[in-house]
N, CA, C and O atoms as CSV, one atom per row, in Angstrom:
chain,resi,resn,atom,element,x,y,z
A,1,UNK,N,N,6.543,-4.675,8.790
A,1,UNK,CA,C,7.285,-3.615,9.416
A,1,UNK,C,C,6.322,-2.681,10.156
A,1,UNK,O,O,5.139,-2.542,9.848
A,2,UNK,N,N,7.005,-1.996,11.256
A,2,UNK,CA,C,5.871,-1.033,12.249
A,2,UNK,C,C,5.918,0.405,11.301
A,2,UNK,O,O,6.883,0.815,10.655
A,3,UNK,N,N,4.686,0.974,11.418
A,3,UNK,CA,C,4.151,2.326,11.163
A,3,UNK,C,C,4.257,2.884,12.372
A,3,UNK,O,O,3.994,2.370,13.459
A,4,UNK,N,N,4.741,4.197,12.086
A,4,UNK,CA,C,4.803,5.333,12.913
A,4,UNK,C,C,4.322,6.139,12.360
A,4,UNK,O,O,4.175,6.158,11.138
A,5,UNK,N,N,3.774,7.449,13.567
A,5,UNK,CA,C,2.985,8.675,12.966
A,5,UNK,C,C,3.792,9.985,13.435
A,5,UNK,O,O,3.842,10.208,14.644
A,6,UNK,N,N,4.274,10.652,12.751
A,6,UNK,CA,C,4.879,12.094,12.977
A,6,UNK,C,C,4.230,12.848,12.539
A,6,UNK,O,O,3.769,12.906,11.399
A,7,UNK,N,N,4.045,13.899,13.867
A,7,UNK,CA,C,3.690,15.339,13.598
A,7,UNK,C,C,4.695,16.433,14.390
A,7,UNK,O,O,5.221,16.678,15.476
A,8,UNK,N,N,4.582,16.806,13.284
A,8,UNK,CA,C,5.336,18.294,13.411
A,8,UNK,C,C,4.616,19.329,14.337
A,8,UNK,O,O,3.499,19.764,14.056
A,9,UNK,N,N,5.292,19.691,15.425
A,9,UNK,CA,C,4.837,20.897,16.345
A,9,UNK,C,C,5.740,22.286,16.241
A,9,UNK,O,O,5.612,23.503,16.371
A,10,UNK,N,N,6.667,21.357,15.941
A,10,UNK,CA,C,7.599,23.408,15.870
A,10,UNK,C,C,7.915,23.780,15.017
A,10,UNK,O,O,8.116,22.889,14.191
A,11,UNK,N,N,8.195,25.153,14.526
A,11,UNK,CA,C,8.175,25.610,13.156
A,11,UNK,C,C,9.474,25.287,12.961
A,11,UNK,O,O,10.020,24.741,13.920
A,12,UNK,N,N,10.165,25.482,11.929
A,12,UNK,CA,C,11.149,25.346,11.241
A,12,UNK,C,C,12.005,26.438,10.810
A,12,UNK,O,O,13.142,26.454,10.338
A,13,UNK,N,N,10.827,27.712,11.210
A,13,UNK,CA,C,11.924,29.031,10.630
A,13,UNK,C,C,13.049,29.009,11.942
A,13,UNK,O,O,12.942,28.816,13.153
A,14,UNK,N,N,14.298,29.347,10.910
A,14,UNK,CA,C,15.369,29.487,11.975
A,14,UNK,C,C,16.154,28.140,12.327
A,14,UNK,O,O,16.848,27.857,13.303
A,15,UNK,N,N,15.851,27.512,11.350
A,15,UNK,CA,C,16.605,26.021,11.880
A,15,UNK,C,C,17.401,26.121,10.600
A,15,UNK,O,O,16.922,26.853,9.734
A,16,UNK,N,N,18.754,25.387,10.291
A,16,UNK,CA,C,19.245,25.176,9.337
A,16,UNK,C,C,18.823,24.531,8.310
A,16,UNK,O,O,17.835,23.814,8.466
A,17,UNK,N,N,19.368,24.603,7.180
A,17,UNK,CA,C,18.966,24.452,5.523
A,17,UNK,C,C,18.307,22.365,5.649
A,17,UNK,O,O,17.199,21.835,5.571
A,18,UNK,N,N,19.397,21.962,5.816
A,18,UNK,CA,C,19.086,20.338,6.494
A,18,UNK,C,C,17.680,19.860,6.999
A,18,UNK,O,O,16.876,18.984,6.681
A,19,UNK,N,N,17.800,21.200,8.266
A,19,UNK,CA,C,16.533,19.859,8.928
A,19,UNK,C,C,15.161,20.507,8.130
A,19,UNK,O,O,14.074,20.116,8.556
A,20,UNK,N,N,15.163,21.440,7.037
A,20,UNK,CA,C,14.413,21.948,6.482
A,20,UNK,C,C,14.151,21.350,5.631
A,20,UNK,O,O,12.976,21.533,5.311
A,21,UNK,N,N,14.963,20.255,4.672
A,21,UNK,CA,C,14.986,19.603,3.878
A,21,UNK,C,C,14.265,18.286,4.246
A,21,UNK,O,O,13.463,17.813,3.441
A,22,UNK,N,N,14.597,17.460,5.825
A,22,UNK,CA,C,14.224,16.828,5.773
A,22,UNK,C,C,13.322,16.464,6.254
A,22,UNK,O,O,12.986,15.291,6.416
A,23,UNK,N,N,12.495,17.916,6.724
A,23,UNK,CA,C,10.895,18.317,7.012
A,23,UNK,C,C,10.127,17.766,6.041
A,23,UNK,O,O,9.253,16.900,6.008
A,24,UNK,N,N,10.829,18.694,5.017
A,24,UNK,CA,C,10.170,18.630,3.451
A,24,UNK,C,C,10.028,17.197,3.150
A,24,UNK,O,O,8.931,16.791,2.764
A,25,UNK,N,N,11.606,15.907,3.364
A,25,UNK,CA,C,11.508,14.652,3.029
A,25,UNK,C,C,10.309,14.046,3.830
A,25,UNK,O,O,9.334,13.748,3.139
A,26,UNK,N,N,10.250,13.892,4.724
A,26,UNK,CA,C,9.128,13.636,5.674
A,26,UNK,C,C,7.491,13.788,5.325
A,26,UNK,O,O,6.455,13.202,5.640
A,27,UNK,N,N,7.882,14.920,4.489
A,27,UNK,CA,C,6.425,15.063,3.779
A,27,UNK,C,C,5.567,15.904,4.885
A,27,UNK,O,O,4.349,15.856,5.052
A,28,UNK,N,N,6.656,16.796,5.695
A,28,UNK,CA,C,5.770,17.315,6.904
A,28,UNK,C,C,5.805,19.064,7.006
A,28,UNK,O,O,6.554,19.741,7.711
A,29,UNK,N,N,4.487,19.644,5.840
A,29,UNK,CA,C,4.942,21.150,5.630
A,29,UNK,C,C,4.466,21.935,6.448
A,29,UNK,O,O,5.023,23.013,6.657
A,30,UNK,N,N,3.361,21.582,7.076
A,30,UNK,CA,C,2.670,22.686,7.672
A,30,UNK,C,C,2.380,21.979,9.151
A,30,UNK,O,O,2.305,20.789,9.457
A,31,UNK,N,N,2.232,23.319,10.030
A,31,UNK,CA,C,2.525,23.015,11.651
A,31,UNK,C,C,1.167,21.859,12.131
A,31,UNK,O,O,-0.017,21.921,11.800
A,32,UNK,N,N,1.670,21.124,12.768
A,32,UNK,CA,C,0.537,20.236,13.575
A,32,UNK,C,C,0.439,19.339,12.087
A,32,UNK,O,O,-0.229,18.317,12.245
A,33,UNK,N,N,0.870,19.481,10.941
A,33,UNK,CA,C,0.780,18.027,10.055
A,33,UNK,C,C,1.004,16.539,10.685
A,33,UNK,O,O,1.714,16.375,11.677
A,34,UNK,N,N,0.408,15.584,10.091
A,34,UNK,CA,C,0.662,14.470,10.439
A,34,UNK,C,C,0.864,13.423,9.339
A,34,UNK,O,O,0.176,13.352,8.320
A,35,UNK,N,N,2.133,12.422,9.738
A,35,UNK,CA,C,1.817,11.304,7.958
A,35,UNK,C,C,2.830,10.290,8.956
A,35,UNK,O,O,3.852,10.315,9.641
A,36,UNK,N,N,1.398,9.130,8.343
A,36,UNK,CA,C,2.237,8.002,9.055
A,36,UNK,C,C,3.187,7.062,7.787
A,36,UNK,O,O,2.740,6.536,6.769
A,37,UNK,N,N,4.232,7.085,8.154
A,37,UNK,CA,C,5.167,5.980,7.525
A,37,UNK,C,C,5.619,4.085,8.050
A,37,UNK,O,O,5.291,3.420,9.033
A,38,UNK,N,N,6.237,3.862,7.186
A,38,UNK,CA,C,6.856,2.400,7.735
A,38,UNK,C,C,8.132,3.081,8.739
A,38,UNK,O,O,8.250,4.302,8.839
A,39,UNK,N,N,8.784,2.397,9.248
A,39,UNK,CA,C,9.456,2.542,10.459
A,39,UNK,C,C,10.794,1.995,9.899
A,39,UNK,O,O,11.359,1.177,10.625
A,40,UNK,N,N,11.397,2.314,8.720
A,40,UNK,CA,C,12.379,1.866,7.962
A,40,UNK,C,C,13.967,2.439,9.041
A,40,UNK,O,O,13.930,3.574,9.516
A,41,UNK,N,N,15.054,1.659,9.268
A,41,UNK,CA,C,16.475,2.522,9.267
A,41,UNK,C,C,16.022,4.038,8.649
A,41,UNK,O,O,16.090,4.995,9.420
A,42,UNK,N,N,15.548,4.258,7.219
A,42,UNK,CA,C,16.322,5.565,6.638
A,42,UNK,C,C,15.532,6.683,7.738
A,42,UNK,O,O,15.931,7.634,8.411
A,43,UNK,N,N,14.129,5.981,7.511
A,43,UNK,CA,C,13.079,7.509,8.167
A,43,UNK,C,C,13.564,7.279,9.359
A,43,UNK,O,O,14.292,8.248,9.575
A,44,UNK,N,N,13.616,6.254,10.687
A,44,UNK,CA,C,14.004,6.461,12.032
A,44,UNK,C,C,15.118,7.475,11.719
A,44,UNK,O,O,14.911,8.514,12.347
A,45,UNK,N,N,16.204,7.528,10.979
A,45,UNK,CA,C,17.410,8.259,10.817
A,45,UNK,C,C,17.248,9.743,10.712
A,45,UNK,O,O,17.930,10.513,11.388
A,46,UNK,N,N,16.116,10.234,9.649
A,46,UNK,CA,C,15.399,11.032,9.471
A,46,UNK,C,C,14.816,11.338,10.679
A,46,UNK,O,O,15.441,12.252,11.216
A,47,UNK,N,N,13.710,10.889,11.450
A,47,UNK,CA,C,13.299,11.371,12.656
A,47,UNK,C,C,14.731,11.997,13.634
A,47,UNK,O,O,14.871,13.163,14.005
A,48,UNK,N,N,15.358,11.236,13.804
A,48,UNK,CA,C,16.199,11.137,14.704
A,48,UNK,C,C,16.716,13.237,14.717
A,48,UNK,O,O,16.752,14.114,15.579
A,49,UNK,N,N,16.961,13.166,13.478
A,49,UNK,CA,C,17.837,14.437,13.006
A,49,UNK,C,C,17.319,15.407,13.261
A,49,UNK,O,O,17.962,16.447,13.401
A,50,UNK,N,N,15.651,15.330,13.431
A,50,UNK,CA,C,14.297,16.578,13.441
A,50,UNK,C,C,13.819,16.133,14.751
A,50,UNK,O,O,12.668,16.478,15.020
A,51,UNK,N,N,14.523,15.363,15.727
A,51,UNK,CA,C,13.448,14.731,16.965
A,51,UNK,C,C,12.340,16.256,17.750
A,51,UNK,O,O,11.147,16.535,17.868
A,52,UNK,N,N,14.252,17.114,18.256
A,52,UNK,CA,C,13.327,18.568,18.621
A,52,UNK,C,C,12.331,19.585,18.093
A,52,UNK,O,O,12.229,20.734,18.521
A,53,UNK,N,N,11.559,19.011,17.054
A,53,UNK,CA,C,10.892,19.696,16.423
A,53,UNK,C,C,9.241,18.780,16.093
A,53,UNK,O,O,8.133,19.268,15.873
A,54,UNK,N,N,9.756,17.013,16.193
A,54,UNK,CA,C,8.824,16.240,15.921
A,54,UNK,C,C,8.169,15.942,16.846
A,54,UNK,O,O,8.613,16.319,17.931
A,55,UNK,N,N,7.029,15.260,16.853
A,55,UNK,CA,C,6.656,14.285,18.006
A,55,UNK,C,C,6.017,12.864,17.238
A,55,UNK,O,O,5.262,12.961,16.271
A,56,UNK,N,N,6.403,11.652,17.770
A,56,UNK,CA,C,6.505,10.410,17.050
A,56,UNK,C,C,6.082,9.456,17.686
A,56,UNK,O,O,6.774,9.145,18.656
A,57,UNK,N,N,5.075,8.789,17.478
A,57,UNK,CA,C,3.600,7.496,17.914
A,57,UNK,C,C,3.896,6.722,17.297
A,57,UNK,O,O,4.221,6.911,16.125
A,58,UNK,N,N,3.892,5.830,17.739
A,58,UNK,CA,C,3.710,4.043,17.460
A,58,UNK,C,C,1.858,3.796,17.048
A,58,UNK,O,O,0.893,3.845,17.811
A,59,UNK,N,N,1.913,3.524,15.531
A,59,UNK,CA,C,0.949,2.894,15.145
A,59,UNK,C,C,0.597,1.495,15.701
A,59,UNK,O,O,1.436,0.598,15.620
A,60,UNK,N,N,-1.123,1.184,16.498
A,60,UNK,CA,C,-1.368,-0.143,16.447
A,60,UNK,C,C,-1.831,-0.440,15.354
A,60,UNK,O,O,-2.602,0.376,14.850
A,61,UNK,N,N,-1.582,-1.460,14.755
A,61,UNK,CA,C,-2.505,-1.992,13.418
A,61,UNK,C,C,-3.141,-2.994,13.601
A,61,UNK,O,O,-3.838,-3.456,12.698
């Protein structure tokens, strides 16, 4: 399966309870963080929900 890398650029204050949560799921707390995952349905789903806040790279391996 493909790895992707998300980092978080925009803060989160002021966004609803949700995409705060699934900052947190993401494992992405602090600004300019980065964590690469597998590229599963759930997390694309997850990205999808936080896109305006993320920015998201295609791992080469």
């Amino acid at each position: 399966m493909a790895k992707i890398k998300i980092t978080k650029v925009k803060s989160c204050i002021d966004r609803p309870q949700k995409q705060k949560d699934t900052l947190l799921a993401l494992g992405l707390r602090k600004l300019n963080a980065s964590k690469e995952v597998e590229a599963t349905p759930q997390v694309l789903g997850m990205v999808e929900k936080v896109a305006h806040l993320v920015v998201v790279e295609e791992v080469k391996e």
